[in-house]
C-alpha positions as CSV (number, residue, x, y, z in Angstrom):
1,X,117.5,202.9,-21.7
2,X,115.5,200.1,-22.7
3,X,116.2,200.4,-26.4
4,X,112.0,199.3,-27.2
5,X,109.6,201.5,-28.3
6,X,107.8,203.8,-25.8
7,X,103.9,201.6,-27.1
8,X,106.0,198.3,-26.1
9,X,107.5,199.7,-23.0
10,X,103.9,200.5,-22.1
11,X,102.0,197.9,-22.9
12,X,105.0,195.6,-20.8
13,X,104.1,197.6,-17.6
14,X,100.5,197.4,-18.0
15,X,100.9,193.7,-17.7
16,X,103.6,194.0,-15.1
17,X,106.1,192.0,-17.3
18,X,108.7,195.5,-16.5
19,X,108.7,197.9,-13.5
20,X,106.5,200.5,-13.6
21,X,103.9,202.6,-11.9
22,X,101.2,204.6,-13.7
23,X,100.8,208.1,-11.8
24,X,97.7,209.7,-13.3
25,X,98.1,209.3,-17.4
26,X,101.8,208.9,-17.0
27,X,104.0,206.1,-16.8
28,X,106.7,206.5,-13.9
29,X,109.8,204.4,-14.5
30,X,112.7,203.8,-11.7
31,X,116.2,203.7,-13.2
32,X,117.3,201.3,-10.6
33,X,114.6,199.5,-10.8
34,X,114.8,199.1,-14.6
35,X,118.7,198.7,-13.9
36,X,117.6,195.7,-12.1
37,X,115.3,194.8,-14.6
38,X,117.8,194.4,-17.5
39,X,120.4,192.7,-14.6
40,X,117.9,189.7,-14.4
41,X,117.4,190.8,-10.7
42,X,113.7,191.8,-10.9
43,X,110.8,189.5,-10.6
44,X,107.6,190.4,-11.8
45,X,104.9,191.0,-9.5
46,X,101.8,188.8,-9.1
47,X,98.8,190.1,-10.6
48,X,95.4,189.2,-9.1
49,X,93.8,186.6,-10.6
50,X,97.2,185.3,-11.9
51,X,97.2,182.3,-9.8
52,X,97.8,178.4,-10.7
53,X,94.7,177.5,-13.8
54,X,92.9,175.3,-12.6
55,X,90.1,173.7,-14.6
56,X,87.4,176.4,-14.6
57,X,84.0,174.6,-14.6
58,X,81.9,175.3,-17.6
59,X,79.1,177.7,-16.4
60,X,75.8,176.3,-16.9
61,X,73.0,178.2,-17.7
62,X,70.6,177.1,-15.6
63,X,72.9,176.9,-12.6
64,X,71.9,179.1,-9.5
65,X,72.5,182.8,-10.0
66,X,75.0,184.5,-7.5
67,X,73.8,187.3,-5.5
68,X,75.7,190.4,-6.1
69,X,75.5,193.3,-4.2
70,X,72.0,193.4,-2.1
71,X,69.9,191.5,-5.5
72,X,69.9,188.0,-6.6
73,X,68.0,188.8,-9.9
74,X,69.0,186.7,-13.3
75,X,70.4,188.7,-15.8
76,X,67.4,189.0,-17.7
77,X,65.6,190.7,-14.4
78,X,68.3,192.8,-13.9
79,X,68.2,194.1,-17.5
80,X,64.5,194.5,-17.7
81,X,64.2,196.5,-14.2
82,X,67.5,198.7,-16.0
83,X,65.1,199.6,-19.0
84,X,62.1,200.1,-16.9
85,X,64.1,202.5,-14.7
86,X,65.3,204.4,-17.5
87,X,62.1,204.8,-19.2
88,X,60.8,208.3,-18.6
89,X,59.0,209.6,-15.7
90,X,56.4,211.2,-17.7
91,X,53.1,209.8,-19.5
92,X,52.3,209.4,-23.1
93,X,53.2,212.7,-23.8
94,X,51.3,216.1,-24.3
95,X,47.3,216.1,-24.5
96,X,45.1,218.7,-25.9
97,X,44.3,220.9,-23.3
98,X,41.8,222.7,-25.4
99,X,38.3,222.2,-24.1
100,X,35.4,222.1,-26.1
């Protein structure tokens, strides 16, 4: 209906540029929808996060880090308390239990 190839089609309604709705791994497409679509009637819905730019401050390294969640640890904190909690359980490893 479209006359684009199915990756293009996709890759248009995973950006919201064309109607769609993704049910599962499919891509569900309306034919009036579309119809409307290629009439110039449809306008494309407003993603989140797709608002006016405004300047975005740069952000600084040493600027206060947000809390996220129930920790305000720096990323670095947060990283190292990751690895630790990983590490395993256990001790060193196996002893000798041989007894002399």
């Amino acid at each position: 209906m479209l006359g684009a190839h199915p990756e293009t089609v996709r890759l248009k309604a995973k950006a919201g540029e064309i109607p769609g709705r993704k049910v599962g791994k499919r891509w569900m497409f309306s034919t009036i929808a579309l119809e409307r679509y290629l009439a110039g009637e449809w306008v494309p819905r407003v993603v989140q996060g797709d608002q006016a730019k405004e300047i975005e401050l740069c952000r600084s390294t040493n600027g206060k880090t947000a809390t996220t969640g129930i920790t305000s640890f720096t990323p670095l904190e947060t990283a190292r308390r990751y690895k630790a909690a990983l590490a395993p359980a256990t001790g060193n490893g196996r002893r000798n239990t041989t007894t002399a």
